[in-house]
N, C-alpha and C positions, 0 to 999 in steps of 0.2 A: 438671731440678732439681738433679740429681749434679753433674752438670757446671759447674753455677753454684755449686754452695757450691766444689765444687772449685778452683772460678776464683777465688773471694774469697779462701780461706784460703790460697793461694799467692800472692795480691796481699799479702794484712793480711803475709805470710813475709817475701816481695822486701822491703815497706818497711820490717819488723822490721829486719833485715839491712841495710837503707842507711841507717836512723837508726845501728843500733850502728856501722857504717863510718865514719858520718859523727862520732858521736860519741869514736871511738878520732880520727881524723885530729887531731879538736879537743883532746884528752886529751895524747895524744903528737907531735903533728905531721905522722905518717903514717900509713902502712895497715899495720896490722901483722896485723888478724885473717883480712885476705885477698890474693891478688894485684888489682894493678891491673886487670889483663882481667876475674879474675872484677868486681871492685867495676865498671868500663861496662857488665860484662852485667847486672850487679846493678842500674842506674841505668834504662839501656834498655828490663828489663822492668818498673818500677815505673813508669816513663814510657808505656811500651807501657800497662800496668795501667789506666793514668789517663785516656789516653787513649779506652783502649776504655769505660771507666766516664762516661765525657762523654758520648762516641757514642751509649750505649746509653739516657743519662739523657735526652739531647735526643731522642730517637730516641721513647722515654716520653712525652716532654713534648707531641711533634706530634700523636702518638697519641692522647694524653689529651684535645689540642685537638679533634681531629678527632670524638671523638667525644663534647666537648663541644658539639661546631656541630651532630653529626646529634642530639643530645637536643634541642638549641633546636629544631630544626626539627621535631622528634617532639611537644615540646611546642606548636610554634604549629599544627602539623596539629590536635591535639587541640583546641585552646581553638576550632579552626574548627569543628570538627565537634559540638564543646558548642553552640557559636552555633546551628551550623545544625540542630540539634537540637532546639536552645530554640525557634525559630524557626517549624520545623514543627509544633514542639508548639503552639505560638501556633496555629498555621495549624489544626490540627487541632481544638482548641479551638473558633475561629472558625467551621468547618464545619461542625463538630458543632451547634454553635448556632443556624448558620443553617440547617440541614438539620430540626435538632427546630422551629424557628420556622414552617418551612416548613409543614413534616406539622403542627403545632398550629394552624395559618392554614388550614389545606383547609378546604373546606365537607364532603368528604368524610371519612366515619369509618373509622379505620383503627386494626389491632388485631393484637395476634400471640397465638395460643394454642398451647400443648402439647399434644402428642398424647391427652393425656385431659384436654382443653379448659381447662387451666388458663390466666389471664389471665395475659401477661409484658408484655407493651404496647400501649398505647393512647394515641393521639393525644387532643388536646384537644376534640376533633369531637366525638371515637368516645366520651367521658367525658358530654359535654352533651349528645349524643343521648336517650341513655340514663339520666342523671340521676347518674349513678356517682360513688365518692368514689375518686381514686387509691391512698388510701394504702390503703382496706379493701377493694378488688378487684381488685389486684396481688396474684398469688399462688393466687387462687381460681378456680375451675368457674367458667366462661361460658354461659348459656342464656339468650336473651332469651323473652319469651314467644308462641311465635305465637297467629295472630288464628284462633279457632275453626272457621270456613268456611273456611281457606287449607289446600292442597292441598302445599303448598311446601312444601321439606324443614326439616327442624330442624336445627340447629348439635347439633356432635357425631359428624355422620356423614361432615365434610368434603369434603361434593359430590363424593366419589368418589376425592377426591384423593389416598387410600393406595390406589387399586387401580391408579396407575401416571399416573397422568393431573398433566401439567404443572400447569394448571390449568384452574377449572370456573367458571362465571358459572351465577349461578341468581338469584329473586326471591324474597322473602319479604313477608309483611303483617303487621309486627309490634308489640308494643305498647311503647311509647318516651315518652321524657318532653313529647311532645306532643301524644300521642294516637295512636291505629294511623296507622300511615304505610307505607307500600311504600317499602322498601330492597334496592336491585339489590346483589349481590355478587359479588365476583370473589376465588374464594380463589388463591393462590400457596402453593405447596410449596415451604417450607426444608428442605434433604436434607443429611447430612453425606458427607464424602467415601467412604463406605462403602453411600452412595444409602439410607441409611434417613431413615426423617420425623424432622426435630428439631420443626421448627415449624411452623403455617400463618399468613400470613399474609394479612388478609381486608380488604378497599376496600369499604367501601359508600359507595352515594347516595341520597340520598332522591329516589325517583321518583312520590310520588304523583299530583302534580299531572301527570306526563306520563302514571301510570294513567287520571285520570278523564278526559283530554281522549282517549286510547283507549277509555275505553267510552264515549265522547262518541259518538267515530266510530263505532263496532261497532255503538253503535245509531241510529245516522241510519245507518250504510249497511243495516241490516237495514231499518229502516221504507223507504229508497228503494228495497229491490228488494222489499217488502212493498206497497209504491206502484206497482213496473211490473208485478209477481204480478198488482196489481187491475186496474192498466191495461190490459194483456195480457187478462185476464178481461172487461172493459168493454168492451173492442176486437170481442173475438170476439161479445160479445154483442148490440152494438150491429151490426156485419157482420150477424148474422143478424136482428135485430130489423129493420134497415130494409131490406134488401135482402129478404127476404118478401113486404111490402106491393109492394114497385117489385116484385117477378117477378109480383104479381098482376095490378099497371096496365099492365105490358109485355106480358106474355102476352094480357090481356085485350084490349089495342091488337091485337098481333097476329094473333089472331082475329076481330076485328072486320074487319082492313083483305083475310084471306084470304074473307069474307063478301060477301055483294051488298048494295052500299051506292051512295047517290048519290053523282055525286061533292061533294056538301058533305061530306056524312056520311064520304064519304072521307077528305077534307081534314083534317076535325075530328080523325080516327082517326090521321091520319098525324102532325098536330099532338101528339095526347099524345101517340104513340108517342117522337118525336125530343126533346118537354120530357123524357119520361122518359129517355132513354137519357142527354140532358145532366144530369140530378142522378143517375143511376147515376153516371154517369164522378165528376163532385163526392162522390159518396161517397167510390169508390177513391180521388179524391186524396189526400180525407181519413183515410182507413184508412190507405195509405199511409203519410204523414205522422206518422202517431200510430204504427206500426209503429217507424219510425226514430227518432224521440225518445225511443221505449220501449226502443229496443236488441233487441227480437224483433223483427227483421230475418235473414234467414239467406239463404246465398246457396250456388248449386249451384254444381259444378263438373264443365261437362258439353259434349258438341261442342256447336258452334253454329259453323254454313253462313255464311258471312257474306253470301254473294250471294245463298242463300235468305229470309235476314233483310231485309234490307234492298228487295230485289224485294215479299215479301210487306204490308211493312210499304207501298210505294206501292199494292201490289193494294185496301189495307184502306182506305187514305186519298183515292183515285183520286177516287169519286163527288162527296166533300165539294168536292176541289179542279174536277172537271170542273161542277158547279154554280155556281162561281163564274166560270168559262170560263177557270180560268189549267189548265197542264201540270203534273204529276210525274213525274221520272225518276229512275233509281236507274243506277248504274255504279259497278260497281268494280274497279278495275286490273289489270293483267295480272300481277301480283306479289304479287297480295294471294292468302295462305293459302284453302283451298279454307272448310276450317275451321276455331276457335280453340278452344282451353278456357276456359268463361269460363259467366255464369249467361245461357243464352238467356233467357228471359221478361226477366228483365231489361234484357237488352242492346236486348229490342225493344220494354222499354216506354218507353226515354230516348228510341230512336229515335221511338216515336210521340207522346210529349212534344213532341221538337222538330218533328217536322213537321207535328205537330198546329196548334205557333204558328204555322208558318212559314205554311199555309195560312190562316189566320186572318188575320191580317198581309197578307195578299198581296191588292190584287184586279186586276191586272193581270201577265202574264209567268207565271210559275210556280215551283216549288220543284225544286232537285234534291241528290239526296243521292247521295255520293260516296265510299268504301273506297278508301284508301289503304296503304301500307306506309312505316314509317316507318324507318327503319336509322339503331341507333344503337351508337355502340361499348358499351354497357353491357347495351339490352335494345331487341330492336325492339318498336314502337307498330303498335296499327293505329289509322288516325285515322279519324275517320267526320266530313264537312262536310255541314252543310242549310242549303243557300245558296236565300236567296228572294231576289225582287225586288220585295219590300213597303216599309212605310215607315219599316222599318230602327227604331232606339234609341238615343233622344239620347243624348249625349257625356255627359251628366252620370247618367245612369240607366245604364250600362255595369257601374261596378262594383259595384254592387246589385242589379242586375237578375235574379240569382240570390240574393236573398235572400227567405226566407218572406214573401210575402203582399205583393210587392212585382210593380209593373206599370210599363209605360213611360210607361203613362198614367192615372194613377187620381183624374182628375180625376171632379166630377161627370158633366161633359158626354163620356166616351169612349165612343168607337164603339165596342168591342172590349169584349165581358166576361170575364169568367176571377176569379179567387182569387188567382192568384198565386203557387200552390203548386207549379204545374209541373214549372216550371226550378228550383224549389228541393229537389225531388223528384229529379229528374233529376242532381243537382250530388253529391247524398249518396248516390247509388246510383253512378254513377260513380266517387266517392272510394272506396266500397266496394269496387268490382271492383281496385282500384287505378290509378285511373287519373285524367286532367284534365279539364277541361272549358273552356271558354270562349268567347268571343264576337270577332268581325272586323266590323267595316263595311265595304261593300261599296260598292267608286267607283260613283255615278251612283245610289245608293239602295240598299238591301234591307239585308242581316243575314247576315252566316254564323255560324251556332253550330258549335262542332266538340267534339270530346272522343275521347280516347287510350283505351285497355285496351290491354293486356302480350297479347304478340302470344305465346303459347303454344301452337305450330302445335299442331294434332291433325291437320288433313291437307293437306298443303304444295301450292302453288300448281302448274296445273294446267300438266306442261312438256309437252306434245303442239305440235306446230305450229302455227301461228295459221289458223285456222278462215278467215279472207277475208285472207289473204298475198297481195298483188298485184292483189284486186279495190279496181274505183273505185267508192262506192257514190254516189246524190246525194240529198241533203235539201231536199225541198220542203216550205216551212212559214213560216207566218208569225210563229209564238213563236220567240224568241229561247231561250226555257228547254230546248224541245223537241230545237230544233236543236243547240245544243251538247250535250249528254245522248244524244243519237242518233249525234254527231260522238266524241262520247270511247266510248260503247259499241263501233263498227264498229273505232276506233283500238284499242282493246283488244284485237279477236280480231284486228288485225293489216292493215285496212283502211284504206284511204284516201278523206275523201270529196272526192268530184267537183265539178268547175265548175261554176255555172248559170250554164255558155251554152252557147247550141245546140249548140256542137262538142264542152262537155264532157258534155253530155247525153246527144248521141250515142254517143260513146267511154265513155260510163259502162256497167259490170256490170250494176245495178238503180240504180231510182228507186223514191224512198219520199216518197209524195205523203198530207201530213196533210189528213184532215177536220175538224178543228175538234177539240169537245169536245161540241157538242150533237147531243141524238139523232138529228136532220136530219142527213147527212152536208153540209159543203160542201167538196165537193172546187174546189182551187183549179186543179187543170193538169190535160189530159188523156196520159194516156200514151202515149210514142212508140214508132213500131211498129219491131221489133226488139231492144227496150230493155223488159227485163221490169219492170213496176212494180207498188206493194204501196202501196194505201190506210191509211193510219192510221186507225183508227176508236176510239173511245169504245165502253165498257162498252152504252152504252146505245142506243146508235145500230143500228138495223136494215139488215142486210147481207143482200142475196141475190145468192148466186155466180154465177147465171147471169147475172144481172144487170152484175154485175162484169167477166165475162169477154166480153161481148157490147159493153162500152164498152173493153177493153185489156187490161185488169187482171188480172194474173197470179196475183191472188189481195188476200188483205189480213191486217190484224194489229189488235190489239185492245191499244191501251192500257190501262194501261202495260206497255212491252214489256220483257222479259226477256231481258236478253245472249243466251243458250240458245239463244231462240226466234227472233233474232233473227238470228244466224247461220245457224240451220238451216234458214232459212223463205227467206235467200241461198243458200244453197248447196241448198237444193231438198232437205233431207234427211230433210224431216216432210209426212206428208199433209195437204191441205187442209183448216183448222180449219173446225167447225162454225161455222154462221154466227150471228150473235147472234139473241138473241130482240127478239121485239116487247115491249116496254113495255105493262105493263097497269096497270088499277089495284087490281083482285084476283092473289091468286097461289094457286093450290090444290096439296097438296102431293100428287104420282102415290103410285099404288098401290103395294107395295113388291112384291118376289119371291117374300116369305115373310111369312109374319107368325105373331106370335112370343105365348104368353101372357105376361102380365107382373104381378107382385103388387107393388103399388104402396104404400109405409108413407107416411103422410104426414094430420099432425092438422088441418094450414090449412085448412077444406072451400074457401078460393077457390084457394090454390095447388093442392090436389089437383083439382079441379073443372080447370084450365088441364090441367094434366101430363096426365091421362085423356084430356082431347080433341085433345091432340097426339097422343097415342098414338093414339086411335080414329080420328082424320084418317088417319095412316101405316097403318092397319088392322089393329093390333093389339089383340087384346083384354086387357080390363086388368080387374085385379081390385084394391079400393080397403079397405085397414087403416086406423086411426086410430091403434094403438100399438103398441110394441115384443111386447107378449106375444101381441096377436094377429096379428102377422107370423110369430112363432116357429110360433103354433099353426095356421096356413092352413097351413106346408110339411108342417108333421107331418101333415096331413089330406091334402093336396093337392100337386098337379106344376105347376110352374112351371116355365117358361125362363129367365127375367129375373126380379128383385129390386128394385124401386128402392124407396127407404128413404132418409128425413130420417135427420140424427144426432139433433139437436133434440126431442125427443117426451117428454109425461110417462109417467112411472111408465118401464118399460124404454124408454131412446133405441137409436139407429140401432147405435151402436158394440156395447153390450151386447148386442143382439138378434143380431145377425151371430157374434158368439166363441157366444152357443149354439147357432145354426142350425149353426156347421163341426163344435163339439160333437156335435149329433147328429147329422151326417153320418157322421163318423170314428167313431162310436158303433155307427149301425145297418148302416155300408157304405152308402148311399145315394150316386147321383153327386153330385158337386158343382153348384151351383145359384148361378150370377154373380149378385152381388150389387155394385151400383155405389151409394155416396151420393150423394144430391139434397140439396144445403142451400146454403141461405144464406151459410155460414161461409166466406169467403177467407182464413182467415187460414192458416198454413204447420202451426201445430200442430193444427187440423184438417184438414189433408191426411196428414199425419204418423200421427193417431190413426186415420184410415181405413186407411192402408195395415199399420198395427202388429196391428190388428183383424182383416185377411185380406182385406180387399173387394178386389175386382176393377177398380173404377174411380171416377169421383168428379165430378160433374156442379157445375156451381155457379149458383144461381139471380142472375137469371133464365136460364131454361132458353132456348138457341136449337135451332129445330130442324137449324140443322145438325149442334150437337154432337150431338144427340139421334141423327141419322141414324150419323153418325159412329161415335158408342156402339156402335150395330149392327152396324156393319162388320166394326167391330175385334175387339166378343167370339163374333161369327159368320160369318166369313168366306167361308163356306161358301154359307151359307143366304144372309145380307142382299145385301142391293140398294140402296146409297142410292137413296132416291126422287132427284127432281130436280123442280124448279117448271116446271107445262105453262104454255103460254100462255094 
């Protein structure tokens, strides 16, 4: 700043000084105020002065411009960002709008309150719900009313949502401008950045109508399982209401036919005995059946033999099929688990389902059932076939053929009778165990039904060496069923069978020469000497071994034959089986080893009247109660061995008499006193209530005397002797 006034006041000097110069020249004609040099230095720096005063003005001027051009540009940035400002503001406006259009459009009600529930907003919903005016409940306490019987929390206490919790969803029942309605909520916690509550905000819906159609459901599913409660209850009652009367006609038959009777009187006997046994079976279908509809169904999970299964199941079936003169065989592979996990009883009631049809169905050739191993990359199967050579199931009944109450044939006129419930039995017990079921036809006639279960070893297939490795066996026989069933059995322990012809006869190990199926043997070939050979015989047919051995015979086997028994009996590893009995038309059952007292609870005087003379047959003495309290009161007076006792009984039943009989045992120290149920009841929650009661075992009517011997065995091992039928 010095320096510049500096600068001017010696410029304004210089031109002082070169006006007066120039003004003396013009005056006097010369310079007389100074010399020449000084008056060029005088000019040069006025000129200089002027110069530099241009320079600096221009110099100004660009300046000025320059930062005239950045204010234009300062200014149109601005007027941009006014636009873009306005613009937004529009925008915002706009959203705003449609964001409140939005929330006033919900059907749901929505509302924001203050931490001491004062109303700040409220959608258009949440106004008409409620009946509310904006302008006089903005500002104010929110409390709607709840509905008197509602258990649901009340506004105010923000479903928890000051004690840290995002948010909470709860239901209320409350009273609203349309009457009590059920409103779902969902609160939301507004927090400021210092995480305290500013505000809640809260969503409702109206859920009534999805309330009543839940207690719609709640009570239809309450009345359907108030409906399988009864069913389940009817099941069991009806189980023991008809099964009673049948263990009276069965028992009854059976008595009569171990009696001296003619043989009409025979006949007649043997006739009710087998009507009754086929509407026994029609019962279990039907209990069955009404089990699985009902959903009490329950299923074990327990070994089960597969080669024991399936052999037993021909042993049971054997007779029905040898009176028709066809075969049954059972084989099962050399790979197949020893055992599986899985519900025995069940697995062998499908199997006697299917082979029950299959010999029904059949009356030429035979039935044979097959255990396989199925490998698969996810889970191996074991598959079970029952292949007959009957007359098979039309093409169009195949995929039905497993539905309730349905037959291949259910015309008026079929040969074959049945329900129908079988194989529809069989389909739902299978799907149960988890597993398939289905049907094959078979070139040239018959049927194969087959069905999977989840191959869950419990004891893995048997790696010992093959029992007939290198023996040739040969099969002589004229069923095709027998022969191959005898051919896959010998292949499985590792055999081969032999040629029939003379040179492979010869060079054969053994010869297995069938008799037929009736109690006549007919043997078809005689055996060659050097070549050990083994009669096939029927259950029923009359064997004497000396007999046998005086025509060849190295011995013989009793259909149907048993892989086991069937190797052992090649390879000479079992002593000579006892020979069959004769056929009678009475059977008396022997005396036993032991005999045992037995106090007998039972109010049917005809079922008790049966059960006593089984017992008093077997030579036991039996002492006969009518109810549960005088069961209780015979052990308190008296020594007993055995217990048998109905569940069924008025005034104390079987269950209640048994928890006080262990009562007083555990009370006075007395030994314990086996107590087994005798009833009617198959159904699984009376097996169930026997064993939770302490019984010892569990009979089911009608009584066989095998179980009955059986019973014996097992809770006296010692002592009993199963009898056995004399001739």
């Amino acid at each position: 700043m010095v320096l510049r006034v500096l600068r001017s006041v010696f410029g304004f000097a210089a031109m002082a000084l070169l006006v007066a110069a120039l003004g003396d020249v013009v005056l006097h004609g010369h310079l007389g105020v100074m010399l020449p040099s000084t008056f060029a230095a005088l000019c040069a720096a006025v000129i200089l002065y002027l110069l530099h005063g241009f320079i600096l003005a221009r110099t100004r001027s660009e300046l000025a411009d320059h930062q005239a051009t950045q204010l234009q540009g300062v200014a149109a940035r601005l007027e941009s960002s006014l636009a873009a400002a306005a613009a937004m503001n529009v925008r915002l406006n706009q959203s705003e709008a449609r964001y409140k259009a939005l929330v006033d459009s919900q059907g749901d009600a929505i509302f924001r309150r203050a931490p001491d529930s004062t109303l700040t907003y409220g959608n258009d919903a949440f106004f008409r719900l409620f009946g509310l005016n904006t302008q006089t409940t903005l500002g104010r306490p929110f409390a709607p009313e709840v509905h008197p019987d509602s258990r649901t929390p009340y506004f105010g206490s923000f479903g928890g949502i000051e004690s840290g919790h995002a948010h909470v969803h709860y239901d209320q029942h409350l009273r609203t401008a349309f009457g009590w309605r059920w409103i779902s909520w969902e609160d939301f916690a507004v927090r400021d950045n210092l995480g305290r509550l500013v505000e809640v905000q809260s969503v409702g819906r109206d859920i009534t109508e999805r309330k009543a159609l839940e207690d719609a459901l709640t009570e239809a599913r309450d009345k359907a399982e108030a409906a399988n409660r009864a069913k389940s209850g009817f099941l069991a009652t009806m189980s023991h209401e008809i099964r009673t009367p049948m263990n009276g006609v069965l028992g009854m038959a059976r008595l009569l036919l171990e009696s001296e009777l003619s043989p009409a009187q025979h006949a007649y006997a043997d006739a009710i005995m087998q009507s009754g046994e086929t509407l026994l079976a029609l019962i279990g279908d039907i209990l069955d059946f009404s089990k699985i509809e009902s959903g009490t169904l329950t299923l074990e999970n327990e070994e089960a033999g597969i080669r024991a299964i399936i052999e037993s199941v021909c042993e049971l079936l054997c007779t029905r099929a040898h009176v028709k003169g066809i075969e049954i065989v059972a084989v099962a592979n050399a790979d197949v688990p020893v055992a599986i996990l899985t519900d025995r009883m069940r697995l062998r009631q499908v199997l006697v389902n299917l082979v029950g049809n299959a010999i029904k169905f059949t009356e030429n050739g035979g039935v044979r059932i097959q255990a396989s191993l199925v490998e698969d990359p996810e889970r191996n199967r074991i598959r079970f076939d029952v292949r007959d050579t009957g007359v098979g199931v039309p093409e169009d009944k195949r995929k039905e053929i497993f539905e309730e109450f349905v037959q291949a044939d259910s015309s008026h006129a079929r040969k074959f009778e049945g329900t129908g419930l079988g194989l529809a039995i069989s389909r739902r017990l299978v799907k149960a165990m988890g597993g398939e079921i289905g049907l094959d036809p078979v070139p040239g006639g018959g049927s194969n039904f087959w069905f999977t279960l989840p191959a869950v070893v419990a004891v893995p297939a048997d790696t010992a060496p093959p029992a007939l490795a290198g023996r040739h066996i040969a099969l002589i026989t004229a069923n095709p069923v027998l022969r191959e069933g005898l051919s896959a059995q010998i292949a499985a322990a590792g055999g081969q069978s032999a040629r029939l012809t003379e040179d492979g006869l010869r060079r054969a190990d053994a010869v297995l020469i069938d008799a037929g199926t009736a109690p006549e043997a007919m043997v078809a070939a005689s055996p060659l000497p050097n070549v050990p050979a083994f009669l096939l015989l029927p259950p029923t047919a009359h064997a004497d071994a000396g007999e046998l051995k005086a025509r060849g015979f190295a011995g013989y086997l009793v259909k149907p034959i048993r892989q086991t028994t069937l190797t052992n009996r090649l390879t000479q590893r079992t002593p000579e089986p006892r020979p069959a009995a004769e056929p009678a038309a009475k059977s008396a059952p022997a005396a036993p080893a032991a005999s045992f007292t037995v106090l007998l609870a039972e109010d049917n005087p005809i079922n008790a009247l049966l059960t006593k003379e089984l017992l008093r047959r077997r030579g036991h003495q039996v002492t006969v109660v009518t109810s549960g309290e005088a069961l209780v009161k015979a052990l308190e007076t008296g020594s007993f061995d055995l217990v048998l006792t109905d569940i069924h009984m008025p005034g104390m039943d079987g269950i209640e008499a048994t928890k006080a009989i262990l009562a007083i045992e555990a009370r006075l120290g007395k030994v314990h006193t086996p107590i087994v149920a005798l009833t009617a009841d198959v159904l699984e929650t009376g097996r169930r209530a026997c064993r939770e009661a302490g019984m010892d075992g569990f009979l089911t009517k009608p009584v066989e005397p095998t179980q009955l011997d059986e019973m014996f065995a097992a809770l006296f091992p010692d002592r009993a002797a199963r009898p056995s039928a004399a001739a």
